[in-house]
C-alpha positions as CSV (number, residue, x, y, z in Angstrom):
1,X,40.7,9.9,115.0
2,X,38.3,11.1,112.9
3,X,36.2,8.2,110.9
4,X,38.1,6.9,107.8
5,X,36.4,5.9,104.9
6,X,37.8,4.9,101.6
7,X,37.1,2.8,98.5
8,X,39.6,1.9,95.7
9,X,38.4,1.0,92.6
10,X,41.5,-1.7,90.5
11,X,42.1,-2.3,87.1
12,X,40.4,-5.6,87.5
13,X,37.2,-4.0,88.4
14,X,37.2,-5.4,91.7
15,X,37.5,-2.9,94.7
16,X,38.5,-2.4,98.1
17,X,36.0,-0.7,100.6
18,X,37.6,0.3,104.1
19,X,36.0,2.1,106.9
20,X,38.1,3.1,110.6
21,X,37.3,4.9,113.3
22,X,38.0,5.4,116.7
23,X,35.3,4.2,119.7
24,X,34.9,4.1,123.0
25,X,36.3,0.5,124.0
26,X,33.9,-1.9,124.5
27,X,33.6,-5.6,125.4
28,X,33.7,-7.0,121.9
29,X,36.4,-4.0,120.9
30,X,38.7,-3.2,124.0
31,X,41.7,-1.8,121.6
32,X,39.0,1.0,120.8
33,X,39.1,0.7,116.7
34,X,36.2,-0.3,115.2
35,X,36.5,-1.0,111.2
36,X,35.5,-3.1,108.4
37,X,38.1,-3.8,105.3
38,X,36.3,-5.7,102.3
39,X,37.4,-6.4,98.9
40,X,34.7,-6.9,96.7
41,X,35.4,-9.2,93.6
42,X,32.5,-9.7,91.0
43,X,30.1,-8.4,92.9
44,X,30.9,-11.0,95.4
45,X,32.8,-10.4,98.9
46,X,35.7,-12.2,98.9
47,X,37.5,-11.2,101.8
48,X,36.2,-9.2,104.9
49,X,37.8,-8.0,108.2
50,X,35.7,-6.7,110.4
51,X,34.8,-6.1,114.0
52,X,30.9,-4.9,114.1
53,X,28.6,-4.4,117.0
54,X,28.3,-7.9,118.8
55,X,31.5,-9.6,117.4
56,X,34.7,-9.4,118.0
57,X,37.8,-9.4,115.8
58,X,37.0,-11.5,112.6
59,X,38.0,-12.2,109.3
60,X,35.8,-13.9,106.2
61,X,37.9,-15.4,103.5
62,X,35.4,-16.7,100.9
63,X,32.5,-18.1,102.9
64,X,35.4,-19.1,106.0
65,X,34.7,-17.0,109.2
66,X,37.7,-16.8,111.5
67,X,39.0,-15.1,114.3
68,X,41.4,-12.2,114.4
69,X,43.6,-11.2,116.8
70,X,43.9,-7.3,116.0
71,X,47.8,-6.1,116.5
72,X,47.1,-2.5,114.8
73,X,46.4,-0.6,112.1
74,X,49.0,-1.1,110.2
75,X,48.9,-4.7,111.3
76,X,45.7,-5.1,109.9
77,X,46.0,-3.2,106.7
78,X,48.9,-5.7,106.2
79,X,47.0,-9.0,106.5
80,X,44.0,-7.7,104.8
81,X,46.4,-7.0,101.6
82,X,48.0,-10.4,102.5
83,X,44.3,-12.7,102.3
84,X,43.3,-10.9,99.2
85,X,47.2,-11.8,97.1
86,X,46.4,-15.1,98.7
87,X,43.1,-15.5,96.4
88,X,44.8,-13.9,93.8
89,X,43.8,-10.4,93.4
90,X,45.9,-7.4,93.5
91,X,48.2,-8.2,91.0
């Protein structure tokens, strides 16, 4: 897979930033996908998934860092949608 990036400006002025591409697995990425999905709100980062050099699977909902267990893509695309209705954006 070639590297994905992507930004989405919405009517509400806030936006979605996503980056994906494919890696060698490593010991913080085994599934081999390394990405970062943000939705920026105000100028503020409201929700975040991401899996960057010396963390594993996370996600940050407001100032609340959890774990993630990554399931896929598609998987991911769906709960990142998910936290951000959840806070009341993309409506």
């Amino acid at each position: 897979m070639a590297p994905k990036f992507a930004r989405r400006d919405l009517p509400d002025g806030s936006y979605i930033d996503i980056s994906l591409d494919a890696i060698r697995p490593d010991k913080w990425r085994t599934h081999g996908v390394r990405y970062r999905m943000a939705w920026i709100e105000k100028g503020v980062c409201r929700v975040l998934f991401d899996n960057h050099h010396g963390k594993k699977d996370h996600c940050h909902i407001d100032s609340v860092e959890t774990a993630y267990k990554f399931k896929g893509i598609e998987q991911l695309y769906d709960d990142f949608l998910a936290a951000i209705r959840s806070l009341g954006g993309l409506t």
